[in-house]
C-alpha positions in Angstrom: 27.0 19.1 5.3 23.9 17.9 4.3 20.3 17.7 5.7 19.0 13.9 6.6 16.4 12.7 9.0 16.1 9.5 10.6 13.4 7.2 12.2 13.9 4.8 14.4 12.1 2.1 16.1 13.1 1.2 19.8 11.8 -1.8 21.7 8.6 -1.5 23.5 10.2 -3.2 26.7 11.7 0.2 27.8 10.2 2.8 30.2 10.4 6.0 29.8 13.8 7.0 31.3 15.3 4.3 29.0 13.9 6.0 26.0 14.9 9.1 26.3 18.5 7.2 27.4 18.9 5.4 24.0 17.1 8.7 22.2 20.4 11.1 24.2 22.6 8.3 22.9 22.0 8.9 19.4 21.8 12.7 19.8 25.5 12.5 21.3 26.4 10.1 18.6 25.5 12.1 15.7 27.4 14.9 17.0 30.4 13.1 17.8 30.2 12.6 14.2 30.5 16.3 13.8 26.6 16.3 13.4 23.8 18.8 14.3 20.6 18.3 15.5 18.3 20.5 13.9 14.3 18.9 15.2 13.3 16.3 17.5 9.5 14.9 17.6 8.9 11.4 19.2 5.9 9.0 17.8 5.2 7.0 20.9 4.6 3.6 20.8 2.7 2.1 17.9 1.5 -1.1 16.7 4.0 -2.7 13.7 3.1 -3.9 10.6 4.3 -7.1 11.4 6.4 -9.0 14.3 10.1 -7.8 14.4 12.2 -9.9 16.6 8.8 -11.0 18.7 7.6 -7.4 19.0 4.4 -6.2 17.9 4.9 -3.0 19.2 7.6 -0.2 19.0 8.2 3.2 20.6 9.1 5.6 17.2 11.1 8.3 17.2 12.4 10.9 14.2 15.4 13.1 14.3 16.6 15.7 11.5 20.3 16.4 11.6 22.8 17.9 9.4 25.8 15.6 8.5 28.9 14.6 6.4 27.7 12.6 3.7 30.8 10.0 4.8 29.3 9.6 8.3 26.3 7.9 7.4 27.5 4.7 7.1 28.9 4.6 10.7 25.7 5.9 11.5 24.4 2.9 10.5 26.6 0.7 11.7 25.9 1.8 15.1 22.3 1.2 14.6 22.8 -2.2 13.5 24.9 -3.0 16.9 22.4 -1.4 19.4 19.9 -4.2 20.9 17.4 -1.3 21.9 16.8 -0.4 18.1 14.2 -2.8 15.9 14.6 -0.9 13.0 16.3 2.4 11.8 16.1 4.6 8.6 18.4 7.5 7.1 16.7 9.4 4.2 17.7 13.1 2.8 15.7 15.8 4.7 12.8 17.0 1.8 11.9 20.0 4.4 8.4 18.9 5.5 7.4 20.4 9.0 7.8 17.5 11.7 4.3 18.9 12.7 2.8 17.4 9.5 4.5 13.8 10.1 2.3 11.3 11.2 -0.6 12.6 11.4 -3.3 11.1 9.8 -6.5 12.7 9.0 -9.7 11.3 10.4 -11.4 9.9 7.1 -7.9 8.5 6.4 -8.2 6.9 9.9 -11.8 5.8 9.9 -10.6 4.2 6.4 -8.0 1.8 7.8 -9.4 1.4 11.1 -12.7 -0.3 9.0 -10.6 -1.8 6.4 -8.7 -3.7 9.4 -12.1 -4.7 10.6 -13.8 -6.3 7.7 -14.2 -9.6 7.1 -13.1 -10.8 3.2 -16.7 -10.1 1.4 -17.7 -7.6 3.5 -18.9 -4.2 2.4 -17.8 -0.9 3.7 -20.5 1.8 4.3 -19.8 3.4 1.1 -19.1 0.3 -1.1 -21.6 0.0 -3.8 -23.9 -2.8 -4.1 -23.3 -5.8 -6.6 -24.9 -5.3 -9.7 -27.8 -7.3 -10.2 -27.8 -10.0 -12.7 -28.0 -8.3 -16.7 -31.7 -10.0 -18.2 -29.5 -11.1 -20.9 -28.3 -13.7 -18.6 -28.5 -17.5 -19.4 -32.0 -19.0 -19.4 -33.5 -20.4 -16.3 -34.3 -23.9 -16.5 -38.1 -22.9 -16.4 -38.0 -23.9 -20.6 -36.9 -20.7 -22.0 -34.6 -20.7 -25.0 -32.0 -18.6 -25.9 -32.4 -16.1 -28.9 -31.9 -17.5 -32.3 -29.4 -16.1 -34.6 -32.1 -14.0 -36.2 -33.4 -12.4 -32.9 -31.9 -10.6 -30.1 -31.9 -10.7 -26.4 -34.9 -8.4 -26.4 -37.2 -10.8 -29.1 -36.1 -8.2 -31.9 -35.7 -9.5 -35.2 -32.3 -9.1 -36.7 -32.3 -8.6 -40.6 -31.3 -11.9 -41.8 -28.9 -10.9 -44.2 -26.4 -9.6 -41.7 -26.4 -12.9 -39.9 -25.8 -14.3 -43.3 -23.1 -12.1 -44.2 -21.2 -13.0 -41.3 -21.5 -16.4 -41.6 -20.5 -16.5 -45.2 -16.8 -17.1 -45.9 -14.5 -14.5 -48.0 -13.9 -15.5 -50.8 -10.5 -16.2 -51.8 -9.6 -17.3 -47.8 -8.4 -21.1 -47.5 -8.9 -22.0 -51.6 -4.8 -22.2 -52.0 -5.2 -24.7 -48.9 -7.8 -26.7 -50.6 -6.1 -26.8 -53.9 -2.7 -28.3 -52.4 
């Protein structure tokens, strides 16, 4: 037997009773598979990423079990034909304490609960500012020129015979062109 947990998603339409119904009826399930149910912690209901079958909402729930590898596929099957189930999940049981799963720590909340809330271009309170424009940005139309090859940005003069040496071609580049 092996370790494996599984979420799954029910559909937000059901009341209490009802949940913990369809939760029993995967319990007994997984044992009439010759299963074991080792933990149990329910989610509640929670907002989806995105619309399954019209839903926005679903009521989670997590289960860790040990099982024949060879079952898992029934397992699955019977997901698949259960109307009461949006979405389901079988993974291999890493061992981290059920206490740990979802929770989310409050910067990690304050993070997507403002993310979620800005607009596109807004800043978040720690966002840095835009940097201002660099002064060796393109002249204003107020009649200044840009720098010559001889000066830079700052109205230093560059020797002239490094502009000149990179301006002047090697020699030996392009004469077998020329000579064809």
């Amino acid at each position: 037997m092996r370790a494996y947990e599984t979420t799954f998603v029910l559909v937000p339409s059901l009341d209490g009773p009802q949940i913990q119904e369809e939760v029993s009826r995967v319990k007994e399930f997984i044992a009439s598979q010759g299963g074991e149910i080792t933990a149990e912690k329910e989610w509640g209901r929670r907002r989806l990423a995105y619309p399954i079958q019209d839903h926005s909402e679903g009521i989670y729930h997590i289960l860790r079990f040990d099982l024949e590898p060879g079952a898992l596929p029934e397992l699955d099957r019977w997901y698949k034909l259960n109307e009461n189930v949006l979405r389901a999940l079988v993974i291999r049981d890493e061992g981290t304490p059920l206490d740990y799963i979802g929770q989310v720590s409050e910067s990690e909340e304050r993070t997507t609960r403002d993310s979620r809330d800005r607009r596109p271009g807004d800043r978040a309170a720690g966002d840095r500012p835009r940097p201002a424009p660099s002064e060796s940005a393109p002249p204003t139309p107020t009649g200044e020129t840009e720098p010559t090859a001889g000066e830079s940005a700052a109205g230093d003069e560059e020797p002239v015979e490094a502009a000149a040496a990179i301006e002047a071609p090697t020699p030996g580049v392009g004469e077998e062109e020329s000579r064809e």
